[in-house]
Structure formats: C-alpha cells, structure tokens
N, C-alpha and C positions, 0 to 999 in steps of 0.2 A: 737074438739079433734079428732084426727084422726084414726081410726082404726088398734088395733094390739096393741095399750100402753101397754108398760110393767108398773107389779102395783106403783112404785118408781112413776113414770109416771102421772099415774092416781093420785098417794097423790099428786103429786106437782097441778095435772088440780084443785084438789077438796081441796086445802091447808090443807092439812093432812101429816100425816106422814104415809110410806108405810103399818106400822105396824098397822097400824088404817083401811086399805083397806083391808090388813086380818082378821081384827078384823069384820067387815063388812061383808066377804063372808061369816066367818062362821054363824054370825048370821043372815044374809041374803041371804035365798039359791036363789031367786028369782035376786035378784044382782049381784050372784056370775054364774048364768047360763046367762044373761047377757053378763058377761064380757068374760065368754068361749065362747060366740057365735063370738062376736066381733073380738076376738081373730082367732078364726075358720077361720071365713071369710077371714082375712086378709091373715094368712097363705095358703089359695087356692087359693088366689089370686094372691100371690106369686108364688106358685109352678106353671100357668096357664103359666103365663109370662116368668117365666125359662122355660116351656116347648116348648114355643114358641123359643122363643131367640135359644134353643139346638137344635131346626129343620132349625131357619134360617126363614126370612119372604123376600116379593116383598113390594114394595110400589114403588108408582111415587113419584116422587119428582116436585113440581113446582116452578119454583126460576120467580121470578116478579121481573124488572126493568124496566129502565126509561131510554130512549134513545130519546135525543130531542126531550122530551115534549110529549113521546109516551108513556103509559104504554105497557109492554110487558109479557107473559109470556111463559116460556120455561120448556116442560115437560122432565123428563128424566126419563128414567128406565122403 
C-alpha cells in the first residue's frame, strides 16, 4: 500500500468499507495517528517535488547505443 491512501482506499487495501476505517480511527487513536503520519509524509513529499519542479532542476542525460557491435554512451546537458 502506498503512502498518502485516501480512507475509501484503505477499506478497499483492508476489505472493509470506508465507514469501518472511521469506525476504527475513532476507536483506535493509535491507528488513526498512524494514518496521519503516513498521510503527512506523503504530502511533503509532494510539496518537495513541486518545489523542485517550480525552481527547474539540471541533470545529464546518458542515452546508450549500439553502433556496430560497439556499446556507446553519449552524455548530454
């Protein structure tokens, strides 16, 4: 399961209904700070990568081929 599930999400991971994953946080506060973590994380995670993407990044690039019988590789950027 991957981080960030919305609860619908989670009943379908845990074959439940969503209403049962509320039924759960509130009797499970232990469960339910859990899934705000999980939640947390993924959203900063989110925001890290927008805030990259909004600055613009560098990378090389290495494109590998094959030129009789040669591997090659050609760096760009």
């Amino acid at each position: 399961m991957s981080l960030g599930a919305t609860d619908a999400e989670l009943g379908d991971f845990f074959n439940v209904t969503e209403q049962t994953i509320n039924n759960w946080k509130e009797a499970h506060p232990e469960f339910f700070e859990s899934i705000k973590k999980g939640k947390d994380l993924a959203d900063a995670k989110v925001a890290e990568k927008l805030f990259h993407r909004a600055l613009g990044f560098e990378t090389t690039e290495v494109i590998t081929a094959a030129y009789q019988g040669f591997i090659t590789d050609i760096k760009e950027g």
